[in-house]
N, C-alpha and C positions, 0 to 999 in steps of 0.2 A: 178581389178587385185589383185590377192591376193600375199601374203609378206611371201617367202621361207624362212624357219627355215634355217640357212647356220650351226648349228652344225649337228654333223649327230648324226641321231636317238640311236645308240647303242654306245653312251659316256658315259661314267660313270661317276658317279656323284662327285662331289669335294667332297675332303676326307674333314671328320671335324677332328681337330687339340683336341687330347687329352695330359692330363697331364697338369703341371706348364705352364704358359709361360715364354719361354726365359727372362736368367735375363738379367735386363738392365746395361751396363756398366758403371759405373762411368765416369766423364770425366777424362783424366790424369791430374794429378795433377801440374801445373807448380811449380819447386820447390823454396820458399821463396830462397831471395837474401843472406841469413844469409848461406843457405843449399849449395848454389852456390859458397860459400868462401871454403867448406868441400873438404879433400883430395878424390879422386875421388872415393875409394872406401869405404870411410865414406858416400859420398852422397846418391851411389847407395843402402845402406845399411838405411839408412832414408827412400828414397823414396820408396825402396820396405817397410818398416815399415807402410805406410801412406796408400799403396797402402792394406797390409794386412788385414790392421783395415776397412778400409772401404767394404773388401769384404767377412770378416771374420761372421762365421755363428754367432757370438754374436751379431750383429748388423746389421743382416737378419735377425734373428728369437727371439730376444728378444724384446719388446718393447721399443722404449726410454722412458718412464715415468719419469726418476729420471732424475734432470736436471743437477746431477754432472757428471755422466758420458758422455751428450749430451756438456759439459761444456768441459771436459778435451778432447774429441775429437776434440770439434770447438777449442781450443786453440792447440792444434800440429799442425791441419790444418792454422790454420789464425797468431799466436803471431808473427812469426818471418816476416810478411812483410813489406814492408816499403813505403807502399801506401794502401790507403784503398780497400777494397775488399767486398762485401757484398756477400753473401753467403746465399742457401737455401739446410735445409736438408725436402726432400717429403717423406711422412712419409704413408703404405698405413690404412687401417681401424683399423690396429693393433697398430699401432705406430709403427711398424717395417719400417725400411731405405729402400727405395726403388732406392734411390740414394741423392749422398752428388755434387750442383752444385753450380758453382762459376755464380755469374748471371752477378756481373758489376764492374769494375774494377773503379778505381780512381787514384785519387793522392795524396799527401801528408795530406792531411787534409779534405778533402770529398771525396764523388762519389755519381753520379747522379742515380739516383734508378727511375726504371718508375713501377709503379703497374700493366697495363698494360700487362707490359711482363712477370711479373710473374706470374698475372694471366693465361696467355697463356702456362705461363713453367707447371702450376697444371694441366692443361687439357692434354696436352702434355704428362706426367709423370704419368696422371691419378689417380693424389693425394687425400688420405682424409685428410690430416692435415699438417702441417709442421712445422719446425724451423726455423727462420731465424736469420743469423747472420751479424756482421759485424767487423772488425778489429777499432781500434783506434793505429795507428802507435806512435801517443806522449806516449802511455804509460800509459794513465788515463781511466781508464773505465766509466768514468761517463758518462750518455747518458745528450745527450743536447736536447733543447728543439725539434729542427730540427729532431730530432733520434726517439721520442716517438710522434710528428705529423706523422712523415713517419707511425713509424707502426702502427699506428691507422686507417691510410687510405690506408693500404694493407689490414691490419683486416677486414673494410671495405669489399673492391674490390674480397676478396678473398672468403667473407662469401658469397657472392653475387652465388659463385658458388660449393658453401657448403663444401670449403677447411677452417679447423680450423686455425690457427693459435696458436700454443701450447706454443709459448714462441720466446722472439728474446734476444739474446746473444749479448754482447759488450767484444770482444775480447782484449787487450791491452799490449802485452808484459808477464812478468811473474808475473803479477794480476792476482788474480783470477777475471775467467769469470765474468760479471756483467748480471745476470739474472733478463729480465721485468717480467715476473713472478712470481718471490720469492722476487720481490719489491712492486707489489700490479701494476705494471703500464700497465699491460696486462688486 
């Protein structure tokens, strides 16, 4: 018995998709507990700020290379919260933002980081490289030892599927950023 084509003969063929592809949207930004004290149209006036930066052609079409500028955006995004937060900026062949995501949230003095999922989040995202970040709500940037085992074994997990890892940030208040990169710990 032979097996009828069920499309019909004179269909036309699926159009192929030319130009960019659709940009990906940022997640929204839940605004820091410090932003949430702000009279209500100081907040909104931040959070469109946060939302600008991140969608703004400087940081679509310029590279992050320099880790002060990739410094002073993770800190408007991360300083003001008051539980840690880990954070991945996907970054694509260029070093251009492809998007800035909050991956895992914690509590006052950790949060649980699986490699795992962020490997999944690069595939997903379609990343060649990234940033990762993370708050320290006490206020001290210093990475502990727990901070540079983690990134060593996302380095790892991550190289495995040929995503860089360009540098991970320690966020902390109005410290400046603590860059494993510009430490030698990367």
């Amino acid at each position: 018995m032979a097996v009828q084509n069920t499309t019909p003969a004179s269909a036309p063929p699926a159009a192929k998709r030319r130009g960019r592809p659709p940009k990906i949207r940022a997640q929204e930004v839940a605004p820091p507990s410090c932003i949430e004290r702000l009279e209500p149209g100081a907040r909104r006036a931040v959070e469109r700020a946060i939302r600008a930066l991140e969608e703004s052609a400087v940081y679509r079409t310029e590279p992050m290379n320099n880790p002060g500028a990739a410094g002073l955006y993770l800190k408007l995004r991360l300083a003001a919260l008051e539980h840690e937060e880990f954070h991945v900026l996907w970054l694509d062949a260029q070093h251009r933002l492809i998007v800035a995501e909050a991956m895992f949230s914690g509590t006052l003095t950790q949060a649980s980081v699986y490699p795992r999922e962020i490997v999944k989040a690069a595939l997903r995202h379609n990343a060649a490289a990234c940033i990762l970040a993370h708050n320290h709500p006490s206020g001290i940037p210093e990475p502990s030892r727990a901070d540079e085992l983690l990134t060593g074994s996302i380095t790892r997990a991550l190289a495995l599927v040929d995503v860089r890892v360009l540098d991970h940030f320690i966020v902390a208040g109005t410290a400046e950023p603590l860059s494993f990169a510009s430490r030698g710990l990367l």
